[in-house]
C-alpha positions as CSV (number, residue, x, y, z in Angstrom):
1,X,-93.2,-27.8,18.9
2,X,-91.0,-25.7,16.8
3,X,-86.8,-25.4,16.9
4,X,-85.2,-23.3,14.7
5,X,-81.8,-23.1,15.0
6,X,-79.6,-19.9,14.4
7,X,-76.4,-17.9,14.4
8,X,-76.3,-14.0,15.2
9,X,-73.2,-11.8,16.4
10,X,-70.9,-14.5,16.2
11,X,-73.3,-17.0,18.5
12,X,-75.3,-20.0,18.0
13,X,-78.7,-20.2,19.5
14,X,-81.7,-22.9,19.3
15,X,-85.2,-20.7,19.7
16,X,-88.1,-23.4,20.7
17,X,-91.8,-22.5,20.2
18,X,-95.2,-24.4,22.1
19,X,-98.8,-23.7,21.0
20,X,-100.6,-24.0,23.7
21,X,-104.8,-23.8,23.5
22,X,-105.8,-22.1,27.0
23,X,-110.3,-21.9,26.5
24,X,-110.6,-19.6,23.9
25,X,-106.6,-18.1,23.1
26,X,-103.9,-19.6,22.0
27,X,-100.4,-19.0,24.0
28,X,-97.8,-19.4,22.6
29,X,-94.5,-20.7,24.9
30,X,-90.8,-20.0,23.6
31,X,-87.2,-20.6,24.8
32,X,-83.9,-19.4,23.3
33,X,-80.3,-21.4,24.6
34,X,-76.8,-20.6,23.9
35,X,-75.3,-23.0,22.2
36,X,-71.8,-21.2,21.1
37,X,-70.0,-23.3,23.2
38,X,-71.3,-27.0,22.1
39,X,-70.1,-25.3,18.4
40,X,-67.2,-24.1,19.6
41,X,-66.2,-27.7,21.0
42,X,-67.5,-29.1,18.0
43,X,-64.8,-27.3,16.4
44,X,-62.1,-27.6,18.6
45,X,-62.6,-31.7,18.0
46,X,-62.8,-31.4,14.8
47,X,-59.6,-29.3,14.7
48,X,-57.9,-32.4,16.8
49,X,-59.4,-34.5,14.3
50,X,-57.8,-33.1,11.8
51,X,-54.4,-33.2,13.6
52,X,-54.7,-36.7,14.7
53,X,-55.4,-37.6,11.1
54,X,-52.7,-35.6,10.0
55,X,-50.1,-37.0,12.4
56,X,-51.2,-40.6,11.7
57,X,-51.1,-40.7,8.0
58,X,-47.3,-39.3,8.1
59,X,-46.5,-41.7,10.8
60,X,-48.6,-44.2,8.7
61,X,-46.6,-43.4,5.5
62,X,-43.2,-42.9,7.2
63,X,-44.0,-46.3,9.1
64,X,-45.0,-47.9,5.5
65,X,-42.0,-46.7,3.6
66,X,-39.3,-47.8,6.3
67,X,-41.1,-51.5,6.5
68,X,-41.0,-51.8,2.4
69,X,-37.5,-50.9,2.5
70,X,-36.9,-53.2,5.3
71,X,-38.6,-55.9,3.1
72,X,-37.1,-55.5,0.1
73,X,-33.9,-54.8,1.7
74,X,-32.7,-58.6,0.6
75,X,-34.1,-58.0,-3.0
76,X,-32.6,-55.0,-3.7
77,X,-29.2,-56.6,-2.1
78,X,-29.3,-59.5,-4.8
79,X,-30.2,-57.0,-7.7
80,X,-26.9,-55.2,-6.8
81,X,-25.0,-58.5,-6.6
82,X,-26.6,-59.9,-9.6
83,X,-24.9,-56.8,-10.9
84,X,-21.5,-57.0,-9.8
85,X,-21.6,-60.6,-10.8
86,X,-22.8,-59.4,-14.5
87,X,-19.9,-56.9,-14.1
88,X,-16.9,-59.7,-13.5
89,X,-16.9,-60.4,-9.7
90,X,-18.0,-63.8,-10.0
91,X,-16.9,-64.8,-6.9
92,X,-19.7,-62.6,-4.9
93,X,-22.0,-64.9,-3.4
94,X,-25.5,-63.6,-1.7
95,X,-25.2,-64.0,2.6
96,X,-28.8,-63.7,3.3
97,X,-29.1,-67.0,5.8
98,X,-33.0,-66.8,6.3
99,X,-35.6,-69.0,5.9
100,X,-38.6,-67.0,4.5
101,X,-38.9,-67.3,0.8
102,X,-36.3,-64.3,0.2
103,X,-34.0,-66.7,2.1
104,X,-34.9,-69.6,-0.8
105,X,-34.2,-67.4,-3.4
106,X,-30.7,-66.0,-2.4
107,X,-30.1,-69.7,-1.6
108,X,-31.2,-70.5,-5.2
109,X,-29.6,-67.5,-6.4
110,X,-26.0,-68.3,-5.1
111,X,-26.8,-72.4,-6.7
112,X,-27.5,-70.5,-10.3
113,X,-24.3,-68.4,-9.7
114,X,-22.3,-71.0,-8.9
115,X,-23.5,-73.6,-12.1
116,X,-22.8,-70.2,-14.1
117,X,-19.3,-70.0,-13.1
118,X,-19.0,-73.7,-13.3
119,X,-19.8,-74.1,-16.6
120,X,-17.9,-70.8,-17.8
121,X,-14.7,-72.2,-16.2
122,X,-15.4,-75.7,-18.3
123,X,-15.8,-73.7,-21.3
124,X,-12.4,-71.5,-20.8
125,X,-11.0,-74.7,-20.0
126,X,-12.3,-76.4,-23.6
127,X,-11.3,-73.7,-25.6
128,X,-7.5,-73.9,-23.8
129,X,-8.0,-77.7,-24.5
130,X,-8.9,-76.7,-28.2
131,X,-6.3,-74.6,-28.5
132,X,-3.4,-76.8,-26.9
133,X,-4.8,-79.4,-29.3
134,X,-4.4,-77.5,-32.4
135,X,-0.8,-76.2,-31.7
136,X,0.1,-80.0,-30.1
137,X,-1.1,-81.0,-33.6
138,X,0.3,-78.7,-35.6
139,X,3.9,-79.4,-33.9
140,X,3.3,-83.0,-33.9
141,X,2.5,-82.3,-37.9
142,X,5.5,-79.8,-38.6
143,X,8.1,-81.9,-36.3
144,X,8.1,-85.0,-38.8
145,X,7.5,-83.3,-42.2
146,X,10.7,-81.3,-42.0
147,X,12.7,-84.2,-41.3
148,X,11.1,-85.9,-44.2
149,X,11.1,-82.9,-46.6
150,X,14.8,-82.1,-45.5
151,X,16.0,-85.5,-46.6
152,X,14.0,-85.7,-49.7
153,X,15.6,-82.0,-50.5
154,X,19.3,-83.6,-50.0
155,X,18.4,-86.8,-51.8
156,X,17.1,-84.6,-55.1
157,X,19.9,-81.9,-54.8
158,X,23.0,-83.7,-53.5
159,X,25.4,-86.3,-54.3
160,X,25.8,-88.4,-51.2
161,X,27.3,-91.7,-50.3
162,X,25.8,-95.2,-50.1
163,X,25.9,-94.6,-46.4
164,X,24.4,-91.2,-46.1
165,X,21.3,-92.4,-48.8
166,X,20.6,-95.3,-46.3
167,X,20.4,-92.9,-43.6
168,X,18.0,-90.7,-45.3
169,X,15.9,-93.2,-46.5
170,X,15.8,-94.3,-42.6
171,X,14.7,-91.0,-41.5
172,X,11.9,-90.8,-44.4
173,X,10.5,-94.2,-43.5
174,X,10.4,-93.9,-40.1
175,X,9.2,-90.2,-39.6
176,X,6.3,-91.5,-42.4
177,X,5.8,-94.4,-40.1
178,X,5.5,-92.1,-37.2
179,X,3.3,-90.1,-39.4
180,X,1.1,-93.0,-40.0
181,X,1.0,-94.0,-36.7
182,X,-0.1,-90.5,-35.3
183,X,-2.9,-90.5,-37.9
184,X,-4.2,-94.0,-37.2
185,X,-4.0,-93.0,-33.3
186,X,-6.0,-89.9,-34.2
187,X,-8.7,-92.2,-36.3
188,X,-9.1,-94.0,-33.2
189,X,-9.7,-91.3,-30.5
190,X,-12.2,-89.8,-33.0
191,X,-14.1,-92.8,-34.6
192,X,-13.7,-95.2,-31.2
193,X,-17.5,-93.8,-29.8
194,X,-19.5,-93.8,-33.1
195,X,-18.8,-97.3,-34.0
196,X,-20.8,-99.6,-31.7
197,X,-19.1,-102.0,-29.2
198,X,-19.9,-105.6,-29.2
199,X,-19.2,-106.8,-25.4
200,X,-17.8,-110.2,-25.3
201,X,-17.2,-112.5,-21.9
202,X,-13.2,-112.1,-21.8
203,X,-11.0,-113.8,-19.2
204,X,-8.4,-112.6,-17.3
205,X,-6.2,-115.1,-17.5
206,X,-6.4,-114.7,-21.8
207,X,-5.5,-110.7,-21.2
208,X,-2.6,-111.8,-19.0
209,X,-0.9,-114.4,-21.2
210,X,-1.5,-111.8,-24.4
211,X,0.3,-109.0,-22.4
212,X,3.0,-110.9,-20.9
213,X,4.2,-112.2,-24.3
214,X,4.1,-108.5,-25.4
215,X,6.0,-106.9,-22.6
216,X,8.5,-109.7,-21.8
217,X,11.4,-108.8,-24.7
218,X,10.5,-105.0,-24.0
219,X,11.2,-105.3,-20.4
220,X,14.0,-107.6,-21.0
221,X,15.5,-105.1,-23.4
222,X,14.9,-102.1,-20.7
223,X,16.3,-104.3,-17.9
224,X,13.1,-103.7,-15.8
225,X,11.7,-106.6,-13.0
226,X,8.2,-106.7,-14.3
227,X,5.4,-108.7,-13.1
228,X,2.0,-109.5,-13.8
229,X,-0.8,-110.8,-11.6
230,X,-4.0,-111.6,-12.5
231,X,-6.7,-112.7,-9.8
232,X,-9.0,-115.1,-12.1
233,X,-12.2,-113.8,-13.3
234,X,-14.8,-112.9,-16.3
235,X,-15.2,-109.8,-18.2
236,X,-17.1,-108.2,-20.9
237,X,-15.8,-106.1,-23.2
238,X,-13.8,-105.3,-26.2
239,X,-10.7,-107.6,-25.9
240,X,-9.1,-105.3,-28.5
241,X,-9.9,-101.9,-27.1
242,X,-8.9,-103.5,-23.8
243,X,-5.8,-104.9,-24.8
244,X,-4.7,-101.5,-26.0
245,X,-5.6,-100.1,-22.7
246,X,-3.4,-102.2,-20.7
247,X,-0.2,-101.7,-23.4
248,X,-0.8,-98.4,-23.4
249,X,-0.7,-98.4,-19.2
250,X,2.5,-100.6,-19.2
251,X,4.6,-98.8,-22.2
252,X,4.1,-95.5,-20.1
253,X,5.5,-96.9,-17.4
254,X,8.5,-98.2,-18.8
255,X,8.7,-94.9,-20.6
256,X,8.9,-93.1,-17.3
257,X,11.4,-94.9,-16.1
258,X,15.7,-93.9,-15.1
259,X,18.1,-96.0,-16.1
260,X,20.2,-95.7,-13.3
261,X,17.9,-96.6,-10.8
262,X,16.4,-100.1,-10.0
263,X,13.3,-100.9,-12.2
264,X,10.0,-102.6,-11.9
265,X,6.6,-102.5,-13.0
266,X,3.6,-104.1,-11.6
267,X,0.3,-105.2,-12.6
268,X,-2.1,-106.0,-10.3
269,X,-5.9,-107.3,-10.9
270,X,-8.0,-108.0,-7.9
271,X,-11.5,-108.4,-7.6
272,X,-13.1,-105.3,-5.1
273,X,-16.6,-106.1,-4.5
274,X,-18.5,-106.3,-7.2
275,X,-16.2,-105.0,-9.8
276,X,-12.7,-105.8,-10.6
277,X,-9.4,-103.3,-9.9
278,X,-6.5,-103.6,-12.1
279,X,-3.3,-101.5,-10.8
280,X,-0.6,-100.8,-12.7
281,X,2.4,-99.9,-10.2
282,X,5.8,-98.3,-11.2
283,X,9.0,-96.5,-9.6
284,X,9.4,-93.7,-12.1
285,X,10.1,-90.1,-12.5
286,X,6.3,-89.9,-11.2
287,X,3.8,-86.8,-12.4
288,X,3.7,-83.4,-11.1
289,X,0.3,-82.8,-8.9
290,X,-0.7,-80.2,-10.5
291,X,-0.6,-82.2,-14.0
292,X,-2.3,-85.2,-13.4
293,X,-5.7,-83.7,-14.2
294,X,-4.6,-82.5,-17.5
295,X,-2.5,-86.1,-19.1
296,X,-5.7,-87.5,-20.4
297,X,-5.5,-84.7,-22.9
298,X,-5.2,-85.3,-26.4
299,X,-1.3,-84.5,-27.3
300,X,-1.0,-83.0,-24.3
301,X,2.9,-84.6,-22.5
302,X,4.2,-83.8,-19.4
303,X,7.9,-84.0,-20.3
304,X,7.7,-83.5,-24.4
305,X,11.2,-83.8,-25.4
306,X,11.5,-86.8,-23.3
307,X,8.0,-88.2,-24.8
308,X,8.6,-87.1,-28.4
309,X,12.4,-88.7,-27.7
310,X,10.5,-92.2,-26.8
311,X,8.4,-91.9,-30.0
312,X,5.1,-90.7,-28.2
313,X,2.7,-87.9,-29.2
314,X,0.7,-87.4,-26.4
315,X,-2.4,-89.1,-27.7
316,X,-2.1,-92.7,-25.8
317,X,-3.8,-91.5,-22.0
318,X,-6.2,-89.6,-24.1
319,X,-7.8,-93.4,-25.6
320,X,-7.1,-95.0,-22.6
321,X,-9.4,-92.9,-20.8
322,X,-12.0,-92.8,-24.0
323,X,-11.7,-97.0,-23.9
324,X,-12.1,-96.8,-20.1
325,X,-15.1,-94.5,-20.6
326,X,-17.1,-96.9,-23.2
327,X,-16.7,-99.6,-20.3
328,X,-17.9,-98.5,-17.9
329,X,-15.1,-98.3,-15.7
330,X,-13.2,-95.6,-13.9
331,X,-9.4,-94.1,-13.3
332,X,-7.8,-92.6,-10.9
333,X,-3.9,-91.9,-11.0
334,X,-1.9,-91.0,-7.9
335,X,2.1,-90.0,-8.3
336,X,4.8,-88.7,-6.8
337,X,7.6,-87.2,-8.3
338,X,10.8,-89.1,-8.0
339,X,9.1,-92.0,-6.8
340,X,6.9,-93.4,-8.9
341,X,3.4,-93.4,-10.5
342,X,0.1,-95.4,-9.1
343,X,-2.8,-95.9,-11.9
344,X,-6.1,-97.9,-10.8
345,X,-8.7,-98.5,-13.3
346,X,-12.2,-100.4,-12.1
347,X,-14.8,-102.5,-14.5
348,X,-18.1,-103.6,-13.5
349,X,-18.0,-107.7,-13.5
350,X,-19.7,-109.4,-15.5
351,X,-21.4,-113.2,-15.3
352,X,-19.9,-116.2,-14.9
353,X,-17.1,-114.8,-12.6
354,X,-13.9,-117.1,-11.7
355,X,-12.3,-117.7,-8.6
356,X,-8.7,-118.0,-7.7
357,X,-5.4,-116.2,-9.3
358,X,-3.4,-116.2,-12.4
359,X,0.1,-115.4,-11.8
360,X,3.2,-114.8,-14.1
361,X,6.5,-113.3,-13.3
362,X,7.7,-111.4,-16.4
């Protein structure tokens, strides 16, 4: 059987042929069918194909490019941030409270902003601290030198009296002491880390006697009730560095004191669990709030006329916090102006700790 298949006027037709052996002739059987409208459909389905195809690949594409924006929504939020914060609004933080991996990294992102600004603020702060420290310096420098080249000037040019040459002389010596003592003080804060500490078992009762001999004629002078009192026990340190510490405490305390009110100071050393408190207690003009963070600073004074008036530069809470450092220990400092000032320093303890209480009324 034969099909041949073929288009004419516009139609489609399929023409099938049969051979078929009747005796001696041969017949031979055909058939023609319309099949325009099986094309036709064909067409019209490909047509919708087509459409449909069409259609779905926008909506495909349309449905694609809303869902990547949607996705990269929260990157494209912390690029923009990341570019306000490069532009100066460092106090922009990223929102995005999620916990799929864009949520980790705006929570990371937010962490790395906030060590940046962290450690930006600590180094405005240290060049401030560099700065204060170099004009504190330069004053402390300036303030003793022109008394001392002053006097020298009027011994070399003027005639002056027996009386007037002793006061000079006075004034040289003791601004060159002062001098002397700002640049030993100075030695100190620098040198005090490089050179290594030999801790030594030291006892409490040894610090107390030592300091009560040294502040008993200056509080007797002052007319200030002090006391000292010791619980007993063992620690290791420097007893020099240590000793310091504790003048250092107690001279700014009487320094901080009225004379028209009622004085006292107290020291106080108790053990607190495993380490050992000393409190150094006193009913002075106190320290503003907002400078108690900053008196550990080298020259830096929160009342300088008063503290350059009672011989100090600035420089003693500066090594008492450096000698509290290389001990281990800690500080903390609560006042109140008008009422007096609080300062608490902790040690670790060492071995051989002793039980009981020192006490001496000053």
């Amino acid at each position: 059987m034969d099909i041949v298949y073929a288009r004419s006027g516009g139609g489609y037709y399929m023409f099938t042929a049969v051979l078929i052996d009747v005796t001696t002739d041969n017949i031979y059987l055909g058939t023609c069918r319309e099949l325009t409208d099986i094309y036709q459909n064909r067409q019209n389905l490909l047509y919708r194909y087509r459409i449909a195809l069409a259609c779905l690949m926008l909506m495909g594409g349309i449905s694609i490019y809303v869902l990547s924006r949607y996705i990269t929504k929260p990157i494209r939020s912390l690029d923009k941030l990341a570019g306000k914060i490069a532009d100066g609004s460092y106090e922009l933080r990223s929102h995005n409270k999620s916990f799929d991996e864009i949520g980790a990294l705006a929570r990371n992102f937010n962490r790395m902003a906030d060590q940046l600004v962290e450690q930006m603020q600590k180094k405005v702060l240290e060049a401030k601290q560099k700065e204060d420290f170099t004009a504190a310096f330069a004053h402390e420098l300036k303030t003793p030198l022109t008394s001392i080249i002053g006097y020298a000037d009027m011994l070399n040019s003027m005639k002056l009296s027996e009386a007037e040459c002793h006061d000079a002389y006075f004034y040289i010596y003791s601004q060159g002491k002062r001098l002397e003592s700002l640049s030993h003080k100075l030695l100190d804060l620098v040198s005090m880390d490089k050179n290594p500490l030999v801790f030594k078992p030291i006892s409490t009762t040894a610090l107390e006697e030592n300091l009560r001999i040294t502040m008993r004629p200056i509080w007797k002078q002052r007319g200030i009730r002090g006391k000292i009192d010791l619980e007993r026990a063992t620690l290791y340190g420097d007893v020099e560095l240590l000793l310091s510490l504790f003048y250092n405490l107690l001279d700014n305390a009487v320094k901080a004191m009225d004379k028209e009110n009622v004085c006292f100071v107290l020291m106080k050393g108790t053990h607190v669990g495993e380490k050992y408190e000393f409190k150094v207690v006193d009913n002075g003009r106190g320290i503003p709030m907002e400078e108690i963070s900053r008196i550990t600073e080298a020259f830096y004074m929160v009342d300088k006329s008063r503290s350059r008036k009672e011989g100090g530069a600035g420089i003693g809470m500066a090594l008492c916090q450096k000698i509290i450092m290389l001990h281990n220990g800690v500080m903390k400092i609560n006042s109140r102006l008008g009422e007096g000032t609080v300062i608490k320093v902790t040690f670790p303890l060492g071995t051989g700790r002793e039980m009981g209480s020192s006490q001496a009324d000053i």
